[in-house]
C-alpha positions in Angstrom: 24.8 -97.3 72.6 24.1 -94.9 69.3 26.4 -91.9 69.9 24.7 -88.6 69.5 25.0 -86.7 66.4 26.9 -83.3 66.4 22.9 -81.3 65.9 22.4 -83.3 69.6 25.1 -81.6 71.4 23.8 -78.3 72.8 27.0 -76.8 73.7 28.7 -75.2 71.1 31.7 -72.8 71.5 31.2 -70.1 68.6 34.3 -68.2 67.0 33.2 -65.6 65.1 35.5 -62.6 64.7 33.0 -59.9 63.8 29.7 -60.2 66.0 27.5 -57.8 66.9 28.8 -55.5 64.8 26.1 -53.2 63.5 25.5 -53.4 59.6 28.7 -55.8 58.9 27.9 -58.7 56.6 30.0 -61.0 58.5 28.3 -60.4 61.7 25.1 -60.5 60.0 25.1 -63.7 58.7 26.0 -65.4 62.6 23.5 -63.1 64.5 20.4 -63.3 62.5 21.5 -67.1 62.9 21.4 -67.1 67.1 17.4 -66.8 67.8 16.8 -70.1 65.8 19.9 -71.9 67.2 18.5 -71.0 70.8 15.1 -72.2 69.8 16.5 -75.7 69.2 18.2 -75.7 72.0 21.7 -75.0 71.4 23.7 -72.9 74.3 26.7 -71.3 72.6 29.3 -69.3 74.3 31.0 -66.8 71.7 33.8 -65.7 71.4 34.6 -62.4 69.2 37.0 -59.4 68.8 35.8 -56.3 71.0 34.7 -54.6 68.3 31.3 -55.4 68.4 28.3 -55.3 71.1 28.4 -57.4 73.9 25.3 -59.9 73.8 23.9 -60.7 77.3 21.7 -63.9 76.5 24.7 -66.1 76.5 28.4 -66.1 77.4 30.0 -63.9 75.1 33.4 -63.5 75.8 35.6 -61.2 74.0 39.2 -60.4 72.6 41.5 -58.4 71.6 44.1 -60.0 69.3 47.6 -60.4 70.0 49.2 -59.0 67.1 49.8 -55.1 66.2 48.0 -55.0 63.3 44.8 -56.5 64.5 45.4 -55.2 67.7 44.7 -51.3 65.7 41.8 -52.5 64.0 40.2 -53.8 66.8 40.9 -50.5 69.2 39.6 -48.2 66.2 36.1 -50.2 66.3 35.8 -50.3 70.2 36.8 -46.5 70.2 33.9 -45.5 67.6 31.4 -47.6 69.7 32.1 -46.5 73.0 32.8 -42.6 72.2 31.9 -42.2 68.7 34.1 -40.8 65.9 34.6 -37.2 67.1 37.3 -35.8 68.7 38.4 -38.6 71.1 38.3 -41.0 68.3 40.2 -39.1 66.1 43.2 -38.4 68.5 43.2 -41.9 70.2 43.6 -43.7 66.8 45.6 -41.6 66.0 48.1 -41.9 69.0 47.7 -45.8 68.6 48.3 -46.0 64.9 51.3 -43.8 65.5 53.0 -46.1 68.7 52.3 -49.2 66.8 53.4 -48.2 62.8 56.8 -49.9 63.6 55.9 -53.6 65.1 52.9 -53.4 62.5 55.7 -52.7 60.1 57.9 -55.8 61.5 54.6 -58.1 61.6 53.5 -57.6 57.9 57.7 -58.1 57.1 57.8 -61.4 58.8 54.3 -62.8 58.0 52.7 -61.2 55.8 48.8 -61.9 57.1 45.8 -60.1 57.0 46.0 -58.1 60.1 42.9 -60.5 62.2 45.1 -63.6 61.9 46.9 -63.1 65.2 42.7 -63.0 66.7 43.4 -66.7 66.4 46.1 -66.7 69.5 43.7 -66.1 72.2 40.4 -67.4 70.9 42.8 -71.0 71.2 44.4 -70.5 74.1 40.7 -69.7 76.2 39.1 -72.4 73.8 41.5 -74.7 75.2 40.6 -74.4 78.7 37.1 -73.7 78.1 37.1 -77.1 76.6 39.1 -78.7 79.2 36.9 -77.7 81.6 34.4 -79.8 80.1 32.0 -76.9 78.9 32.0 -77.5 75.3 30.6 -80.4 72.8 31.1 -78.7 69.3 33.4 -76.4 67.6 31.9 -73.4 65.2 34.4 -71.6 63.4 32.3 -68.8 61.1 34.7 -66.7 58.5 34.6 -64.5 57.0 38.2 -63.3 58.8 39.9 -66.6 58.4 41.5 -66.3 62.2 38.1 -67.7 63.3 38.6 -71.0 61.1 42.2 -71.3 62.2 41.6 -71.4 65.4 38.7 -74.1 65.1 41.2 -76.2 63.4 44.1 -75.7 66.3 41.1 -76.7 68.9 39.8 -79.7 66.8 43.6 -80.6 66.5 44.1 -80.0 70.3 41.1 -81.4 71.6 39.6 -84.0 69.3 35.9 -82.2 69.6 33.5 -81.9 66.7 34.5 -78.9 64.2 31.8 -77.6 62.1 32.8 -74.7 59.9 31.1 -72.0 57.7 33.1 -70.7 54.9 31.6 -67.0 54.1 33.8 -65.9 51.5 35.9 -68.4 48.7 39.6 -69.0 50.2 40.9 -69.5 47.3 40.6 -66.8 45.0 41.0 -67.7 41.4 42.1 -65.5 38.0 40.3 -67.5 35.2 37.5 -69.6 34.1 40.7 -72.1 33.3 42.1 -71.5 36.8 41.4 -73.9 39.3 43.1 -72.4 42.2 46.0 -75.5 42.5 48.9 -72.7 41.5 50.8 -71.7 44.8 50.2 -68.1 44.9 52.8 -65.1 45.5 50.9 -63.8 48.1 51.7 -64.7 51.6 48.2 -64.4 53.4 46.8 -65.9 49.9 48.9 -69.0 50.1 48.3 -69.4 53.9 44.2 -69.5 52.8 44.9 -72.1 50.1 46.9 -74.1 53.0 43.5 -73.2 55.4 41.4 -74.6 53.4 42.5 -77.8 52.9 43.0 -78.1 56.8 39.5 -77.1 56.9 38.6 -80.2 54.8 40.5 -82.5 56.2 39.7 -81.9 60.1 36.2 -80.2 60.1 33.5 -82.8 60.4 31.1 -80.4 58.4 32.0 -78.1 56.5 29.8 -75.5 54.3 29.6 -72.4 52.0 27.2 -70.0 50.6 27.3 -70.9 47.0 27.5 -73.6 44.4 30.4 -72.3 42.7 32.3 -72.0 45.8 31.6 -75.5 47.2 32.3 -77.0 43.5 35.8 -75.0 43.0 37.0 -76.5 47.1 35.6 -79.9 45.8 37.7 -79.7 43.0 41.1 -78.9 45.2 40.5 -80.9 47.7 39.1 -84.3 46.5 39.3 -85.7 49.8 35.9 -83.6 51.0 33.0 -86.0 51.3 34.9 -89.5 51.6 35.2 -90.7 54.5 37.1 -89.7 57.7 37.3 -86.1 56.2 34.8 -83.1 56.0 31.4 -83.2 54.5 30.5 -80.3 52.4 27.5 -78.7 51.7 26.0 -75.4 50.3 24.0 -73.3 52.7 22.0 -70.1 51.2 22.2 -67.5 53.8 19.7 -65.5 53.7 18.7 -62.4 55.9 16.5 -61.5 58.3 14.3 -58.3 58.0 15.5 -55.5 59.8 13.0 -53.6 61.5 9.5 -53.1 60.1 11.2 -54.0 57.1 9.2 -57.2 56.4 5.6 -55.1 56.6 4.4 -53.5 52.6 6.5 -50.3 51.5 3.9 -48.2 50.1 6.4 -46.4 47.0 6.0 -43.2 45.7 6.9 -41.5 42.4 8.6 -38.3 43.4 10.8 -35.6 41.3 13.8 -38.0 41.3 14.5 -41.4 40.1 17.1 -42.5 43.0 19.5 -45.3 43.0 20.6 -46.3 45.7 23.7 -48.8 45.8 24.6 -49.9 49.4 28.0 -51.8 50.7 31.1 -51.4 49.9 32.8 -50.4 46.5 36.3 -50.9 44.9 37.8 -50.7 41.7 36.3 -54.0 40.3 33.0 -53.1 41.8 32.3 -49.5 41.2 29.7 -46.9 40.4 31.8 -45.8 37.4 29.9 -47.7 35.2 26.6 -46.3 36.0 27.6 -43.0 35.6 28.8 -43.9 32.1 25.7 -45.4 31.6 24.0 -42.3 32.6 26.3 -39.8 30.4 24.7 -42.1 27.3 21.5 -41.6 28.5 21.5 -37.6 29.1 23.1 -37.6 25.6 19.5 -39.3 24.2 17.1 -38.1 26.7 18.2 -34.4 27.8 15.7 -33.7 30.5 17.2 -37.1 32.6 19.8 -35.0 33.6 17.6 -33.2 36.0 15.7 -35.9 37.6 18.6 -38.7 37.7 20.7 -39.4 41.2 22.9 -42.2 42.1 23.1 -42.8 46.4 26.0 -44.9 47.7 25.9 -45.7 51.2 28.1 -47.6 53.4 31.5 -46.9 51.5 33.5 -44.3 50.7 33.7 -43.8 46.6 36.4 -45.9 44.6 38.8 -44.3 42.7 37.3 -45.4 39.5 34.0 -43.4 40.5 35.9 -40.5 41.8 37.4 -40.3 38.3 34.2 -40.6 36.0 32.4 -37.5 38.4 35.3 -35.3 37.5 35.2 -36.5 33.8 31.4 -36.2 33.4 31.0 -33.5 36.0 28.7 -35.5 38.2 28.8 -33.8 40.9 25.3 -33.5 41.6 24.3 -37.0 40.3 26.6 -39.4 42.3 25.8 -38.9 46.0 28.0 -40.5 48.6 26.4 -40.8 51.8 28.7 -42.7 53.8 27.8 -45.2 56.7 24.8 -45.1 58.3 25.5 -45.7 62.0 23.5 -45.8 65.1 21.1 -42.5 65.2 20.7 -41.6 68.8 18.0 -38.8 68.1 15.8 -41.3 66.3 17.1 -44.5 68.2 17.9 -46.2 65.5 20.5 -48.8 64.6 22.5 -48.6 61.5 20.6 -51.4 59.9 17.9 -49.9 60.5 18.7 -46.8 59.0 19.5 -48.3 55.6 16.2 -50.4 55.6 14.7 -47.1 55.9 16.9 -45.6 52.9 16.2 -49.2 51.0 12.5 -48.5 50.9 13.1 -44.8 49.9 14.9 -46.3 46.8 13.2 -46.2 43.0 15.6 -49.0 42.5 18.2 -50.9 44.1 21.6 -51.4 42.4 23.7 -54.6 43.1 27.4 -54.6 42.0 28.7 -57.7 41.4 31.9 -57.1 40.5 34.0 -58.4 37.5 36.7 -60.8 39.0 36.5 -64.3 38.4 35.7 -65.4 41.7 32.0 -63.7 41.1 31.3 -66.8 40.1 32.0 -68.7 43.9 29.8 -65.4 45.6 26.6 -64.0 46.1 26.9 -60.5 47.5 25.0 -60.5 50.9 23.4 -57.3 49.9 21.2 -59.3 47.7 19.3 -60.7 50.8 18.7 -57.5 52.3 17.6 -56.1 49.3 15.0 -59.4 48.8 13.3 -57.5 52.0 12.6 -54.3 50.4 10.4 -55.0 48.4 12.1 -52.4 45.7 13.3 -53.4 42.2 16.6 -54.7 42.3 19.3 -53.7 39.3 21.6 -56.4 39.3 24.9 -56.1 37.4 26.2 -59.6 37.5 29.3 -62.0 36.2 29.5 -65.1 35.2 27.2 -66.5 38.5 23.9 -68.0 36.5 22.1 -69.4 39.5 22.5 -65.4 40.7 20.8 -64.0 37.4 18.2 -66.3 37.7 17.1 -65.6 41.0 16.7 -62.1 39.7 14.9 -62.7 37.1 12.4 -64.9 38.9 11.8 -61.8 41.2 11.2 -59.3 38.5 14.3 -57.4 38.3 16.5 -55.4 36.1 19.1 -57.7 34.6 22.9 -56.3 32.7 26.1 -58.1 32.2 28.7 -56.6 34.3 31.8 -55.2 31.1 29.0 -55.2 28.8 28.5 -51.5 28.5 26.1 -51.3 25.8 24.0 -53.2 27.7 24.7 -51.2 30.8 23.5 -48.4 28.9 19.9 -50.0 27.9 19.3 -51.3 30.9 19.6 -47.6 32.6 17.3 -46.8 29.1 14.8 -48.9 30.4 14.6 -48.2 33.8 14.5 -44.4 33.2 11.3 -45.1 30.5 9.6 -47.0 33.2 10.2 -44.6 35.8 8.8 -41.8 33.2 5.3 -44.1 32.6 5.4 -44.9 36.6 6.1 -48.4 35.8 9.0 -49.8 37.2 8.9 -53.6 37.5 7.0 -54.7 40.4 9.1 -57.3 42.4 7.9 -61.0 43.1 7.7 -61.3 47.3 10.4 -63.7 47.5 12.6 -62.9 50.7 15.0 -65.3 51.7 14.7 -65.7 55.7 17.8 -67.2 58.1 15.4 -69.7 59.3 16.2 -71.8 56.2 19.8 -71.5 56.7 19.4 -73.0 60.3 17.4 -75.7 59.0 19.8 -77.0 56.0 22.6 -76.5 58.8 21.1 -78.6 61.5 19.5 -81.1 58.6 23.4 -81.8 57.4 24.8 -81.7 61.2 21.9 -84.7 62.1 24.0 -87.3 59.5 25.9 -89.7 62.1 29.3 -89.5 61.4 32.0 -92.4 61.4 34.1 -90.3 63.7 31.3 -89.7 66.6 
């Protein structure tokens, strides 16, 4: 008798670190997943940290970690969602961070792990007997806090079950184009990823990530993926799912501003400095821009790069920092909501790539959302060519990221168009979840030697 595949075995155990947590990525890319996994049948039981919503349609079970730095992090998040981030917040984290500074100290001094690795303890130890008990037929580990993928492998190790794992973010992060990621890095946590990764492609039955560059770069450290009795790897595009009204026709208006808006986070290799250089060119040629230009960053506090270039510049007024959009409850609405709304308000979208060398293994996540809004999309990108040419395919403003001269005329051109009322038009090319769900299940239908 033919054995089943792993895509016809309905009861799959999902560890997923961050889910249900409004407006993260990470979450994002499992729960727009969940409606088209239910539709083919699958029943999952999940299993997260506490820190986001509790979904009723299934068995969602979740944890808080077991170690002292996770353990903060997790409490912080299921503070601000049950009570907000007023005055109970503030003096409850507070009192926690205070209690726990010295094992957190002890923790990082012995291990040296990002703080969700000890989230791994207790998503084995009640996947073990969850198992046991004869409830589960597959394994899904989901990154992108690596815990989730270590504990898949402890189970698959334990138990002998199917492992089938999604790889959000690269594991390895490289220096150089020359750098293949085989040096054993200084870093602690960094050298236990390298180590993850091959256990990842040597026990997982599937294995996947979200780019070309990322699945070519594992391939190349771990030559073992795709023979036989080892993992088989594949790229899955990710996509997003429209929040909202999101997906029905933004009528855009030209008003007394030209507003970009940049949402996500933002660091010192991915920062709004380098439009606000671009714009201290631009008021030097065209005067009157200085009066009608402002930059929006939601979602992030400023880097210290961007901090720095509004004090030199004086910027004050142009850079805008909005912070996180949460959930509104005078208007009802989610946080994702929210920035869908402030997406569609936009006169263009900016999308930071960043300038490390691992650009080229990642797609920013953003980039899907931003498909949805049907707004013009500035994309500053490095060294990722499948990346610039989705852009371009969808009408969109194009620079090098470190190239500031071209930083400089792209701003040029998108302040001309905006004067003639003529900013590029995107192409209506959205990238939906249902695509990912059908490339995963697709892959997952293969028979395998080890079923």
């Amino acid at each position: 008798m033919k054995a089943k595949s792993i895509a016809q075995q309905k009861n799959w155990l999902l560890l997923s670190h961050a889910f249900n947590m409004d407006g993260r990525a990470a979450s994002l890319a499992i729960t727009d997943k969940i409606p088209y996994f239910l539709e083919a049948g699958i029943q999952p039981i999940v299993f997260s940290a506490i820190t986001g919503l509790k979904d009723e349609r299934f068995p969602h079970k979740q944890f808080l970690a077991w170690g002292p730095a996770a353990f903060r992090f997790d409490v912080r998040h299921w503070i601000a969602n049950k009570y907000g981030r007023g005055f109970i917040y503030k003096i409850t984290t507070r009192t926690v961070s205070i209690l726990l500074a010295p094992f957190i100290g002890i923790e990082k001094l012995v291990l040296g792990y990002s703080s969700q690795w000890s989230w791994a303890l207790p998503a084995f130890v009640r996947g073990y007997f969850l198992i046991r008990s004869g409830k589960v037929d597959v394994i899904y580990s989901i990154g992108s806090a690596w815990s989730a993928h270590l504990a898949g492998v402890w189970l698959k190790r334990a138990t002998g079950l199917p492992l089938i794992s999604e790889v959000h973010d690269p594991m390895v992060i490289r220096k150089s184009p020359q750098d293949q990621g085989f040096e054993k890095p200084k870093n602690r946590d960094a050298r236990f990823r390298l180590y993850l990764e091959r256990q990842l492609c040597k026990y997982s039955d599937f294995v996947w990530w979200l780019t070309d560059g990322a699945l070519h770069y594992a391939k190349v450290r771990n030559p073992n993926l795709n023979t036989a009795g080892n993992a088989t790897g594949f790229v899955v595009m990710p996509g997003a799912n429209p929040p909202g009204d999101m997906h029905c026709k933004s009528h855009h208006q030209y008003g007394e501003y030209l507003n970009l808006s940049h949402f996500g986070s933002l660091a010192n290799d991915r920062s709004l400095s380098i439009i606000l250089k671009a714009a201290n060119t631009l008021f030097a040629k065209y005067p009157d821009a200085r009066k009608h230009l402002r930059v929006h960053a939601y979602g992030a506090p400023l880097d210290s790069l961007s901090l720095e270039a509004i004090k030199q510049y004086d910027f004050s007024d142009i850079l805008l920092a909005h912070g996180r959009l949460e959930h509104d409850p005078d208007t009802g609405k989610s946080g994702r909501e929210r920035v869908a709304q402030k997406m569609q308000e936009a006169d263009v979208l900016i999308l930071l790539h960043g300038n490390d060398e691992w650009c080229a293994e990642y797609i920013p996540s953003k980039f899907y959302d931003y498909l949805w809004a049907r707004r013009p999309i500035w994309g500053i990108i490095h060294r990722n060519p499948r990346l610039d040419k989705m852009l371009l395919e969808r009408q969109s403003y194009l620079s090098a990221d470190g190239d500031d001269v071209d930083i400089a005329m792209a701003l040029e051109r998108i302040w001309l168009d905006w004067k003639q009322k003529q900013l590029l038009k995107p192409v209506w090319q959205p990238i939906g979840v249902d695509q990912a769900v059908s490339s995963i299940l697709s892959h997952l239908a293969q028979e395998k030697a080890a079923l």
